[in-house]
N, C-alpha and C positions, 0 to 999 in steps of 0.2 A: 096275440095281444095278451098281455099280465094281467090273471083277475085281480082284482083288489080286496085284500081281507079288510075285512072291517076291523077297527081297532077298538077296545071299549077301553075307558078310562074312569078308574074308580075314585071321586077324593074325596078324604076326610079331612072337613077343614071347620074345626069347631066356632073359631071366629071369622068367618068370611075373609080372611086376607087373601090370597092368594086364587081361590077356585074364580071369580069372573076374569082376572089372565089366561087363564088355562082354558078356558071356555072360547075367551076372544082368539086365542092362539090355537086354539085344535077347531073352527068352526066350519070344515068341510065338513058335510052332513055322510057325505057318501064312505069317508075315509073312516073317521073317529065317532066315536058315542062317547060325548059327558055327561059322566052321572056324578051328582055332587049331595054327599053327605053332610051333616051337621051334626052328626049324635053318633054312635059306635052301632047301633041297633039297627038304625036303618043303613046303616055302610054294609053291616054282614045282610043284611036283607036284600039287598042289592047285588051282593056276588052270588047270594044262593038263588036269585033269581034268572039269575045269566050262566047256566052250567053246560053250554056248548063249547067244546075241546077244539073247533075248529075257529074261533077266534082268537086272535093276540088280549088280553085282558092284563092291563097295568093297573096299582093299587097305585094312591098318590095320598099319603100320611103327613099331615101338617103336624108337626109336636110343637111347643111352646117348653119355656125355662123350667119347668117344674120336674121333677126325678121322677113323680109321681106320673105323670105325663108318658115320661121314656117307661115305665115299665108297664104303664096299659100300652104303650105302642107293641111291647114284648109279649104279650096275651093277645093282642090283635095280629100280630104277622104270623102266629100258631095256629087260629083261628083261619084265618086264609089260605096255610098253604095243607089246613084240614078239609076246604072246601075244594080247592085247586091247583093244585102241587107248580102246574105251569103261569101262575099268576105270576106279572113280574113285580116288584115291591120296590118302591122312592119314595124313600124318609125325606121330607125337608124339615130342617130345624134350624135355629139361632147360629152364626157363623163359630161364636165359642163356643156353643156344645154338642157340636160335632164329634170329637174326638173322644169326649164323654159317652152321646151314643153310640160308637164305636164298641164301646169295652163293652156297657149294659147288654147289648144286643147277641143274643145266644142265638138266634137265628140266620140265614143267611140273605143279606139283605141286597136286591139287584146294585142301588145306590143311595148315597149318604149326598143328598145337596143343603149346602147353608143358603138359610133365605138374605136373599141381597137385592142388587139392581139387573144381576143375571138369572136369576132362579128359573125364570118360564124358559129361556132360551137351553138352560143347562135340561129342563126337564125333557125340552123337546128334542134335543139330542142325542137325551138316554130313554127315552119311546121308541126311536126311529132305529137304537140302539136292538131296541128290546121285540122290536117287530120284526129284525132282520134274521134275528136267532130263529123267529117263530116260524122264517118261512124258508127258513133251511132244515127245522129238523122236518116240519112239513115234507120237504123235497128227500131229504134220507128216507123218509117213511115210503116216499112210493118208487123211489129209485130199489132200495129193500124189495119192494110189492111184484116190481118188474124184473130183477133178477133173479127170486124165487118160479115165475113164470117162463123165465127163457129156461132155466135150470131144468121143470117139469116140461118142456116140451124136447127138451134136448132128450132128455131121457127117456120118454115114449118113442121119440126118432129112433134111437138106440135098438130101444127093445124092437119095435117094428121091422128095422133094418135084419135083426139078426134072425128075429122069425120068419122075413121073409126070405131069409138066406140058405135057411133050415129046409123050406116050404119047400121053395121053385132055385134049386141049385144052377137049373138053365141060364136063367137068366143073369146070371154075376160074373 
């Protein structure tokens, strides 16, 4: 049977629109953790609180119209990937400045969703998106783990085989 990694979800969502969707929509207790921000202080308080490499951990950034806006989102996804390089990051913003944040953004961003009548389903798609990466390089990690393994016992067979060819020449 598949364990289940627990998935944590981080959102910044200054004026409440969007984080009780995402709450209603991730509320398997066993699968997901939402944790919901209001302020940038308690957002980063909240990733530096969860510094376990073995969970999927997605950020979720509400931006609103303001420039002023997009470029603290630009200090804040610096800040995260200072804490956790494997955080995944989903900007949601205004469906016209999308494209805006697009250019502002010097960092590399998982995904760009405009807020609309899709946004919780688009969100949940690129989670499911961003969970699947996590439990593959997971599986690289130990598939790596167990070919380093076969590799060192191949090669003590080796050596064994030829000492004992050395030893007891009778027997070969």
């Amino acid at each position: 049977m598949a364990k289940i990694t627990q998935t944590y979800l981080f959102c910044l969502d200054d004026h409440r629109s969007f984080s009780e969707d995402i709450k209603k929509r991730f509320s398997d207790q066993t699968k997901y953790k939402v944790l919901v921000a209001h302020n940038r202080e308690e957002f980063v308080r909240n990733l530096e609180g969860e510094k376990d490499h073995n969970f999927c951990k997605v950020a979720l950034i509400g931006l609103h119209e303001s420039k002023e806006n997009f470029e603290m989102a630009d200090h804040l996804i610096f800040d995260i990937k200072k804490i956790d390089r494997s955080t995944g990051i989903i900007l949601l913003a205004p469906p016209e400045k999308i494209e805006e944040l697009k250019k502002t953004a010097r960092f590399n961003v998982d995904s760009y969703i405009p807020r609309n009548a899709n946004t919780v389903l688009r969100v949940h798609n690129t989670v499911k998106k961003l969970m699947s990466e996590h439990s593959l390089l997971i599986f690289r990690r130990k598939r790596a783990v167990s070919m380093y393994a076969l590799g060192i016992f191949i090669l003590i067979s080796l050596i064994f085989l030829t000492v004992a060819r050395l030893k007891l020449p009778m027997y070969f």
